[in-house]
C-alpha positions as CSV (number, residue, x, y, z in Angstrom):
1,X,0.0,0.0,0.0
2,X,3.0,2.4,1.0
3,X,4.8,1.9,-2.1
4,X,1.7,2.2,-4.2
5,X,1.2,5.4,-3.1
6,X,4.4,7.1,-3.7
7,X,4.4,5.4,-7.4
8,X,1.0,7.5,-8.0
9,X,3.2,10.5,-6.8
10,X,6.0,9.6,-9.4
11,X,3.3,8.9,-12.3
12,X,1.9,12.4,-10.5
13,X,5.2,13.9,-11.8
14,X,5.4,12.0,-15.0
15,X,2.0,13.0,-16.0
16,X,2.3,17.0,-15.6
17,X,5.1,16.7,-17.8
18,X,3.1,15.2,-20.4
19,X,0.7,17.4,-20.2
20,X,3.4,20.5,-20.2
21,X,5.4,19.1,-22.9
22,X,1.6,19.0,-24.6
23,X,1.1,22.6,-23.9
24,X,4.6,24.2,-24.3
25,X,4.9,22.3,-27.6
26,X,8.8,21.4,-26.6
27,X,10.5,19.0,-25.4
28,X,11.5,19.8,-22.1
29,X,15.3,18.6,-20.1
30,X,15.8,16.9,-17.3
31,X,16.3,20.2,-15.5
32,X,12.5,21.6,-16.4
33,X,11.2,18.0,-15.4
34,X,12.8,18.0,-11.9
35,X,11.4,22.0,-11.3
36,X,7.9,21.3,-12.9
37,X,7.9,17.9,-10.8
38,X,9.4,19.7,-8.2
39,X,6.6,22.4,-8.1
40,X,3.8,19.6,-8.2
41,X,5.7,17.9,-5.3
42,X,5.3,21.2,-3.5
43,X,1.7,21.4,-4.1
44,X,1.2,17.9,-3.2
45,X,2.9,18.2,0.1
46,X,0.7,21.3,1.2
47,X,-2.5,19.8,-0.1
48,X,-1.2,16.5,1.9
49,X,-0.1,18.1,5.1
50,X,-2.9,20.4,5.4
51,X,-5.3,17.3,4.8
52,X,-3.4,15.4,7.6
53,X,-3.7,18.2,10.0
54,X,-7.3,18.6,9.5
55,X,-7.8,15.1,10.0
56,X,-6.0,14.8,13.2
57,X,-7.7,17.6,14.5
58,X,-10.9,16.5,13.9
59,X,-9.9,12.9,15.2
60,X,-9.0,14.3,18.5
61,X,-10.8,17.6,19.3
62,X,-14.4,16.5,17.3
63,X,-14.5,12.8,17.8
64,X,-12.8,12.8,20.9
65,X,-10.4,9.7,19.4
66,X,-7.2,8.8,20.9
67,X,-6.4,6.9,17.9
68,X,-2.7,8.6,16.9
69,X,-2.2,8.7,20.3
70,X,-2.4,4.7,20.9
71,X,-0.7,4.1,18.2
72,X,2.3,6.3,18.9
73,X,2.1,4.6,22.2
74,X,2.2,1.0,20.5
75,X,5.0,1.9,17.9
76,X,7.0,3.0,21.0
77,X,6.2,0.6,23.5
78,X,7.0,-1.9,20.7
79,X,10.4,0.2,20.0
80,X,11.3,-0.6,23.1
81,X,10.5,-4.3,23.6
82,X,12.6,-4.7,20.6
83,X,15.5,-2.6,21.4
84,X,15.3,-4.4,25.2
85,X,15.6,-7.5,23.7
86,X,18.6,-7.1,21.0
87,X,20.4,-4.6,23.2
88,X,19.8,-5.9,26.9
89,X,22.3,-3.6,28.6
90,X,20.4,-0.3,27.0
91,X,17.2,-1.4,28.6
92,X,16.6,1.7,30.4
93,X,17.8,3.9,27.6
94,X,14.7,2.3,25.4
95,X,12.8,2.4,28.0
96,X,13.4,6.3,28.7
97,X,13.0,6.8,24.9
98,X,9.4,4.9,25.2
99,X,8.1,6.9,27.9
100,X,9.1,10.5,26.2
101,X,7.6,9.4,22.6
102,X,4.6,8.1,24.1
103,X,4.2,11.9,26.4
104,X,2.1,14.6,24.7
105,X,5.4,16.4,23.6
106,X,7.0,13.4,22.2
107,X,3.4,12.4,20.6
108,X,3.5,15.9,18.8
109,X,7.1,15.5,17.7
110,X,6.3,12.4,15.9
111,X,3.3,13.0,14.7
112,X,5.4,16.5,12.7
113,X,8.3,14.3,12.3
114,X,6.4,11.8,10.1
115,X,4.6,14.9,8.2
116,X,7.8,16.1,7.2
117,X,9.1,13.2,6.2
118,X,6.2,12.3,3.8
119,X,6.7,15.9,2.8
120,X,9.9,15.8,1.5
121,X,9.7,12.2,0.2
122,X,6.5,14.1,-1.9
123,X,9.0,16.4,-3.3
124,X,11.5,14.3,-3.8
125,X,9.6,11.4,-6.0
126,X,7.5,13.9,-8.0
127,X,10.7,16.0,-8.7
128,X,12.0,12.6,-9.8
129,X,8.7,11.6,-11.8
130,X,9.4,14.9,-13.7
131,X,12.2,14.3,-14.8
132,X,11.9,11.1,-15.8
133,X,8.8,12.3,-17.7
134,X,11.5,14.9,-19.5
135,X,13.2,12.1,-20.3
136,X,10.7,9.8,-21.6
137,X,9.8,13.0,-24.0
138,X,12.9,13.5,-25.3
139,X,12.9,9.7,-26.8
140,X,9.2,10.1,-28.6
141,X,8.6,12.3,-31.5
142,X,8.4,16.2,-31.1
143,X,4.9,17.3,-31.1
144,X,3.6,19.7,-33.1
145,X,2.6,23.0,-31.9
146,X,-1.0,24.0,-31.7
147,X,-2.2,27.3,-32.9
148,X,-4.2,28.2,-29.7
């Protein structure tokens, strides 16, 4: 599911290229397709980031769920059960980490964490898509030029 989605992210990239190359009526380089792809990744990461927030916020102030919360609190709890088990002498170290990530600071650290990192990724693979869309363009034929 993961991987799926950041493939519709590339193809995201891929597919404004397509349609600039359409519009522009020239090939573009590798250097348009990673700004054009970069742009969309941009976009994508604001309209994702601000959907997220508004999500959570309406999970926990509206619905009254706890559900990022808990599962913060399992990821850590199982952090540490993991980390206790390969590493037995850092037990209390793990354990430390557990109980900070699973406080309301360390919830909200990485619960912004995570968005960042999906933002950049964003960035990142449509930047990528884009230019591999320039790319793809430059093997095809050149397009002709409409006259709107």
């Amino acid at each position: 599911m993961l991987v799926s989605g950041w493939l519709w992210v590339v193809i995201g990239g891929m597919a404004t290229l397509s349609l600039y190359r359409r519009r522009a009526g020239a090939v573009p380089t590798a250097r348009v397709g990673w700004r054009i792809g970069g742009v969309l990744g941009i976009l994508t990461a604001f309209l994702f980031t601000a959907f997220f927030s508004v999500r959570l916020l309406v999970e926990r102030f509206v619905l009254h769920s706890g559900e990022v919360e808990q599962q913060v609190h399992a990821a850590a709890m199982q952090f540490a059960d993991q980390y206790k088990h390969s590493y037995p002498e850092n037990a209390a170290a793990a354990l430390q980490a557990a109980h900070f990530i699973t406080s309301p600071d360390g919830t909200a650290a990485v619960v912004l964490a995570t968005a960042a990192f999906s933002a950049f990724t964003m960035i990142v693979f449509a930047a990528a898509g884009g230019a591999i869309g320039a790319r793809i363009a430059s093997l095809g034929k050149r397009p002709q030029r409409s006259s709107q």
